[in-house]
N, C-alpha and C positions, 0 to 999 in steps of 0.2 A: 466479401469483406465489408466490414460497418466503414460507414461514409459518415465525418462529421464535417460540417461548414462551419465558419467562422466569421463574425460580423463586429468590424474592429474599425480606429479610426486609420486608415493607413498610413497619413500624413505625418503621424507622431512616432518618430524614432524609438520612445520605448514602449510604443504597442508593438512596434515591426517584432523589436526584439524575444518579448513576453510570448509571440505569434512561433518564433524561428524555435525557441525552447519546449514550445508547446507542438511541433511540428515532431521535434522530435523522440518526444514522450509517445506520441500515438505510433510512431513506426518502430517501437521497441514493442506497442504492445495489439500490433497488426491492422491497426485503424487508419484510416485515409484520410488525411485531413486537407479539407477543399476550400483552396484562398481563391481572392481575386488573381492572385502575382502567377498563379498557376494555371489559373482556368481560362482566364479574359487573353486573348492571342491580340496581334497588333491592328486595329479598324474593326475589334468585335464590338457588341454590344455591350455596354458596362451595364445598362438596366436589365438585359435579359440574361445576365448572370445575377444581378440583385431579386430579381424573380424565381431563379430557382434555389436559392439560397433561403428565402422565405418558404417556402414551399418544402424544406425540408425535413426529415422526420428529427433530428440531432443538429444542433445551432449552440457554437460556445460564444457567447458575449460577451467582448470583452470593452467594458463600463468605464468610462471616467468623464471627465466635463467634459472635455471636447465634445467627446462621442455622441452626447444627448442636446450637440449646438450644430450637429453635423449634417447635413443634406442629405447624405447618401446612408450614414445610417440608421437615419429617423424613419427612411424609407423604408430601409431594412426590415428596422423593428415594428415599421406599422404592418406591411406585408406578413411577419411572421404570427403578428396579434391575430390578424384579420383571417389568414388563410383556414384557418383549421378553428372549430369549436374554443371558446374562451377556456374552457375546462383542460384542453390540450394543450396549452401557452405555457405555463408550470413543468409540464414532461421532457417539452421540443425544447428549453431553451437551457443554456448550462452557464449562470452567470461567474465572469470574474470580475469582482470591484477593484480599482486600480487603486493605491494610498494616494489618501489625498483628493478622491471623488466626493462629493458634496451631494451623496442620494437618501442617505437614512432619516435626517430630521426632517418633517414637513416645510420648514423655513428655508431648507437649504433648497430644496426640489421648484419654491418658486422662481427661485431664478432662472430658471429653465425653461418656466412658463413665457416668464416676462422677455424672455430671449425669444422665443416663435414671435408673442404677440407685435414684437419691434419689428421684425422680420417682414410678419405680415403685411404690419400698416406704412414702413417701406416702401416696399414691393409695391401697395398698389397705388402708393401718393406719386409714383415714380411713372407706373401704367396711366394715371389720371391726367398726368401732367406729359402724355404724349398727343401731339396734335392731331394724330389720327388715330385711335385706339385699336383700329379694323388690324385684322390680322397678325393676332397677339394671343391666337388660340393657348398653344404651350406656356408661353408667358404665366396664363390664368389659369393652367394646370399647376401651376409651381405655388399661384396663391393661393390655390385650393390646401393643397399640401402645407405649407404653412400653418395655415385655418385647421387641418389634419392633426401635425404635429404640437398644437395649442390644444386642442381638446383633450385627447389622448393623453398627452405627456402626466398630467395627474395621476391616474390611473395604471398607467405600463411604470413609473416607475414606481408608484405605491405596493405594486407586487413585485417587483423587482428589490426594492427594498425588506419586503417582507421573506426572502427565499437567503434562505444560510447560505453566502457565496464562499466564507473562509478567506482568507486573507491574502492577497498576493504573494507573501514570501512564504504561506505553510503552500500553495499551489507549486512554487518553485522549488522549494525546498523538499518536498515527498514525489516529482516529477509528476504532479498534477493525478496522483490516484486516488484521490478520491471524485475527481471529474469524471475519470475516464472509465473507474469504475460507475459511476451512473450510469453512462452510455454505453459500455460491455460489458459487464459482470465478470468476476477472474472467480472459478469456485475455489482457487487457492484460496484469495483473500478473504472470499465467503466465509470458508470452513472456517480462518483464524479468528476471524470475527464471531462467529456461531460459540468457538470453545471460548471467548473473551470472556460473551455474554452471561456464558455459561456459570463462568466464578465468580462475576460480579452478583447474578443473581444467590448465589450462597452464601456471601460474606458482603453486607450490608453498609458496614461501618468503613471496608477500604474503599466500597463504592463511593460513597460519602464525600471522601478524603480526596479521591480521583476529582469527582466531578466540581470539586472546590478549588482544586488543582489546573485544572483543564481550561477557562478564561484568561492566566498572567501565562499560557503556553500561544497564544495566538486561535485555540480552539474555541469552538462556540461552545457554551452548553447546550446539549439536545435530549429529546426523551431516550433518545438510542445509545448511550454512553459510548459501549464497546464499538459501535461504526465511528464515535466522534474520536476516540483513541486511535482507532485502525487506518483514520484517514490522516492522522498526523505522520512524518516521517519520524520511525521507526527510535533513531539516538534523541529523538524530540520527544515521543515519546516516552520514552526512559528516563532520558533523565530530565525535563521538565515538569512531569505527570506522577509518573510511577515510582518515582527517585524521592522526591520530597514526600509525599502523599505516605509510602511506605515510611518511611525512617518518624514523621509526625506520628503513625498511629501507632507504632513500635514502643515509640517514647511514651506516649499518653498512658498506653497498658502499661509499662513498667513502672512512670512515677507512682500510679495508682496500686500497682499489685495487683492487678487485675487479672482474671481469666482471660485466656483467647489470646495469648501471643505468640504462640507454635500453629495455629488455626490462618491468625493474618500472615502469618511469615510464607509459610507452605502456598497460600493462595496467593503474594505477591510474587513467591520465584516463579508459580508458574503462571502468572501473567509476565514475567521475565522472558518467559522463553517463547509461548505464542507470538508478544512483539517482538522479539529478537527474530522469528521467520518472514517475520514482513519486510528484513533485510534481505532476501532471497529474493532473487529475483527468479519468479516461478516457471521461466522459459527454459530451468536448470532442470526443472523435476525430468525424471525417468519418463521414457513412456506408460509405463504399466501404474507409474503414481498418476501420470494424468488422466487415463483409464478409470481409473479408483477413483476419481475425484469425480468426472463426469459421470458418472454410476452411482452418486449418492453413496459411496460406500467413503466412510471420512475415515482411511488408513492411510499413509503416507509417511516416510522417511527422506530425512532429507543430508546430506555431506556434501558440504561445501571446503574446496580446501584452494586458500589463498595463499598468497605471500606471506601473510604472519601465520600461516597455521590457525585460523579459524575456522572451526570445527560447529555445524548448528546440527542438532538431529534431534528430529522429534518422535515422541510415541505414538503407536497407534492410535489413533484418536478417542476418548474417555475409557482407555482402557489403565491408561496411568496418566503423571505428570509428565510434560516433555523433561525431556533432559537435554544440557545443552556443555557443549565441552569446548574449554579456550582454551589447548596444547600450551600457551608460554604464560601460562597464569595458574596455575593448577587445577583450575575445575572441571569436572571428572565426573560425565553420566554414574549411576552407581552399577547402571548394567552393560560398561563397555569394556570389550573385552580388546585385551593388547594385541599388535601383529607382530610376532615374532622379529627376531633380528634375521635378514635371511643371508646363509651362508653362499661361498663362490660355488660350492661343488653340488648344490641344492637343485634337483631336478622335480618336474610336479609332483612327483608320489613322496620325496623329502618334504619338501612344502606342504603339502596336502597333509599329511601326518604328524606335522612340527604346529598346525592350525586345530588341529582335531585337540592337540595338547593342551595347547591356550586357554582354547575355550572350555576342556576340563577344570586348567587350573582354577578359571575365573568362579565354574560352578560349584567345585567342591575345590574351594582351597585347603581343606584339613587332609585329603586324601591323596598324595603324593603318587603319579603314574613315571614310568620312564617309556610307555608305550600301552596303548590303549590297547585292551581283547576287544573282542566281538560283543559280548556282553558288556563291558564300558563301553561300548557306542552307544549301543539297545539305550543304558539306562540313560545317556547322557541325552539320546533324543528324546527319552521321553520326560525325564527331569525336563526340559526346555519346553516342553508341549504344556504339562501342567502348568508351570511358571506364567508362561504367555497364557493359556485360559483361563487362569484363576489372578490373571495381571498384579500377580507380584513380584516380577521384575519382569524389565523390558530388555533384553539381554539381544547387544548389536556388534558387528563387529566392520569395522570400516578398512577396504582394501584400497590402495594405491591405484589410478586407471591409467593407462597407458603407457605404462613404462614396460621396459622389457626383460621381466626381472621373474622369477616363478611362481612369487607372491602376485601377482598381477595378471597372470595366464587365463585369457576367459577360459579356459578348461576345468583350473585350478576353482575356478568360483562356483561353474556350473558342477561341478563335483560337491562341493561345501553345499550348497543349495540342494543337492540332493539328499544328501547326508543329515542335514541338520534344518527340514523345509522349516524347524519355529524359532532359527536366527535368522536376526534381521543382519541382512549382509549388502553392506553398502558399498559402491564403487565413487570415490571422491574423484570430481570434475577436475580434466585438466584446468592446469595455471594458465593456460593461454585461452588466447581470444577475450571475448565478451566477459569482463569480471560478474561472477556468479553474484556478489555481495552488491545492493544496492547503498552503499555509504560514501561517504564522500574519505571520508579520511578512518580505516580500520585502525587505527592506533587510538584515536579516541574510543569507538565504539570497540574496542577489545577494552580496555580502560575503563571504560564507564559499566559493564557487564562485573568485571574483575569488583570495582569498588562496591557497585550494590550489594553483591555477597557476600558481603563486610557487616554491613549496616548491625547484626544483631551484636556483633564484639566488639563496635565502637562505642556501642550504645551501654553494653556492660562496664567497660571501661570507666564511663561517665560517673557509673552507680557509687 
C-alpha cells in the first residue's frame, strides 16, 4: 500500500478539518495517510515521528501562515529539504495552499522571514540575560533552528511558490485527484486524460477557447491542458470550461459563416463524454476493464445505473467517440441497443431469444424478424464484427445486475457473450452500497449534460 504523511499546523481547526477530508479521499483510493493524531501514542516522541515524516518518499503540505510561523512545522519542512538531494524536494512534496496564505508575492514571503528573525533575537536576548548560561545546551539547539528557519524560509518558499498547488476548494471539490493522482497514478484517469489530449491536439481553436476558459474555473493554466481539465471536478469541468468555451466558439463560426462548426461540435461532445467518466468512480470498472487498463490495452466500457437512471458508457478507446446516454433526458448512444420488456412466463431460452431479436432490430431495422434462423445469427454476428473493426458503430447493450429476473441470469449473459463475442454487453452496478457516480448532487449533473446538447439549437434560434 502507498504511505502518504502529512505536514499541517494541527492547532488550526480548519487544517484539522481539510486533513479529516483528505484522510478520506486516500481510503477510497487505497492510500495510507500518516498524521501525527494517528501515529504519535501517549509519552511517544513527537520529534522522532517529525523525523520520519521528513524522511518520507510522499509528504502533502498543507501551507498557510501559520504553518510557515510554526515550530514544529518549519522543522518539518526543513528535515524534508535537507534529507534527500535538492532536485528530489519537487517530487517528495504535494502542496496545498490554504485561501488567504500570503506565499506567492515576494513582499508577502518577507513576513515570514521577519517573523524567524524576531524569534531568533528573542530567544537569545532571553538566553543572554540568564545568570548562568551553563546548561542551556537544547535551549541553543532551538536558536540554531530559528537561524535555520530565517535562512531557508527564502528559498523553500520560493519554490513552494513556484509549484501549481490549485486551489483549496478545486482540492475539496474533485476529492483531492489530482493530488493523489501524483502520488498513485489511476490508469483510468490516465487513459481519460490520454484521449482528452488527444482532441485537444486536433482541433486548435476549442483548445484555445478551453485554456482561456480554465483561469475564471479556479484552474491554473498549464502546458498540459487536458491533465489541467482532468484535475478539475468533473460538473466544474463541464460547465465552467467546456460549457462556455464551446457555445463561444460555436457562436463565433456561425456569426461569421465560417467553416468548422460540425468539426468543433463533434470534438466538444466527445470531450463531453471523456469528462463526464471522470464522474466514475473507477473502483466500479469490471475486473476484466481493470485488466485492460493495466495491460496498456485502452478498451473499457463503463454502466453505471443510479437513482435517476444515469447511464455513462464509453467506446473502445480511438476506435469511436464515446457515447453517453441520460435514460430521463433523451440522449441516446446511437449504437445502444433496448432490453426488451420481460414477460412473467419468460424463462432463459425466452429471454435469450426475445435479446437476439433486439439486437437484430437495432442492426437492420428495415428487415422485420419474428424469430431469428441460423443464418440470421451467422449474419448478424458477423455484421457486428465488421461494424466493430471497421468502428462504425459501437453497438452495446446494458443488462440489469442482480435482480432476479431472466433478463439478469448470469447464464443468460454468458450465453449472449457467446453468441455475439462483438457486443459490448454491459451488466449495470447495483444501487446499493458505494454510489458508483462521483458528484455531489446527479440532478445538476444530469441537467447540465441534457443542456450542453442543446447549445447548437439555441444558438440557431438566435440566428
Amino acid at each position: 500500500m502507498v504511505s502518504v504523511y502529512v505536514s499541517y499546523a494541527w492547532n488550526e481547526e480548519r487544517q484539522n478539518r481539510l486533513v479529516d477530508k483528505l484522510a478520506e479521499a486516500c481510503a477510497k483510493r487505497g492510500i495510507e495517510l500518516v498524521r501525527d493524531t494517528g501515529r504519535i501514542g501517549y509519552g511517544d516522541s513527537i520529534r522522532k515521528f517529525m523525523d520520519e515524516l521528513s524522511a518520507a518518499e510522499h509528504i502533502v503540505l498543507v501551507l498557510s501562515n501559520s504553518y510557515f510561523r510554526s515550530d514544529s512545522c518549519m522543522y518539518e519542512l526543513r528535515g524534508i529539504y535537507r534529507h534527500r538531494h535538492f532536485r528530489d524536494f519537487r517530487a517528495r512534496v504535494h502542496p496545498v495552499v490554504l485561501a488567504g496564505t500570503h506565499l506567492h508575492k515576494p513582499g508577502d514571503r518577507i513576513a515570514f522571514i521577519k517573523h524567524w528573525i524576531a524569534e531568533e533575537e528573542k530567544l537569545e536576548q532571553a538566553l543572554n540575560g540568564l545568570r548562568d548560561p551553563k546548561h542551556t545546551l537544547e535551549l541553543r539547539r532551538s536558536l540554531e533552528d530559528y537561524a535555520d528557519f530565517h535562512r531557508l524560509m527564502d528559498q523553500l518558499t520560493s519554490i513552494l511558490a513556484d509549484m501549481n498547488a490549485l486551489t483549496e476548494d478545486v482540492h475539496l471539490g474533485s476529492d483531492f485527484a489530482a493530488l493523489l493522482e501524483r502520488i498513485a497514478p489511476d490508469e483510468f484517469r490516465q487513459t481519460i486524460a490520454g484521449e482528452v489530449r488527444e482532441i485537444l491536439a486536433r482541433d486548435a481553436r476549442l483548445g484555445g477557447a478551453l485554456g482561456s476558459r480554465l483561469p475564471a474555473s479556479g484552474g491554473t493554466p498549464a502546458g498540459d491542458l487536458a491533465a489541467a481539465l482532468c484535475a478539475l471536478p468533473p460538473e466544474q469541468a463541464i460547465g465552467e470550461v467546456l460549457f462556455p468555451a464551446t457555445r463561444a466558439c460555436l457562436a463565433a463560426l456561425a456569426a461569421a459563416s465560417s467553416g468548422g462548426f460540425t468539426d468543433i461540435w463533434n470534438s466538444a461532445k466527445s470531450l463531453l463524454a471523456w469528462l463526464t467518466l471522470l464522474a466514475v468512480d473507477s473502483r466500479s470498472l469490471a475486473g476484466g476493464a481493470r485488466k485492460a487498463l493495466a495491460a496498456g490495452r485502452l478498451a473499457f466500457e463503463i454502466c453505471v445505473s443510479t437513482p435517476l437512471g444515469v447511464e455513462i458508457v464509453s467506446s473502445r478507446s480511438r476506435e469511436m467517440a464515446p457515447r453517453l446516454r441520460i435514460d430521463k433526458s433523451g440522449v441516446v448512444g446511437e449504437g445502444a441497443i433496448g432490453v426488451p420488456v420481460g414477460e412473467s412466463g419468460w424463462d432463459e431460452d425466452a429471454a435469450f431469444e426475445n435479446l437476439l431479436l433486439e439486437v437484430w432490430r437495432c442492426v437492420f431495422p428495415e428487415e422485420s424478424r419474428a424469430q431469428l434462423s441460423a443464418a440470421d445469427r451467422r449474419i448478424l454476428g458477423a455484421t457486428l464484427r465488421v461494424r466493430r473493426e471497421q468502428k462504425t458503430f459501437h453497438h452495446y447493450i446494458a443488462l440489469p445486475g442482480g435482480e432476479s429476473t431472466a433478463l439478469a441470469s448470469p447464464g443468460l449473459i454468458t450465453r449472449l457473450v457467446a453468441e455475439l463475442p462483438d457486443l459490448a454487453v454491459i451488466v449495470f452496478h447495483d444501487d446499493a452500497g458505494t454510489p458508483a457516480l462521483l458528484v455531489s448532487d446527479e440532478y445538476y449533473f444530469m441537467s447540465l449534460m441534457r443542456e450542453f446538447l442543446t447549445i447548437p439549437e439555441v444558438l440557431a434560434k438566435k440566428r
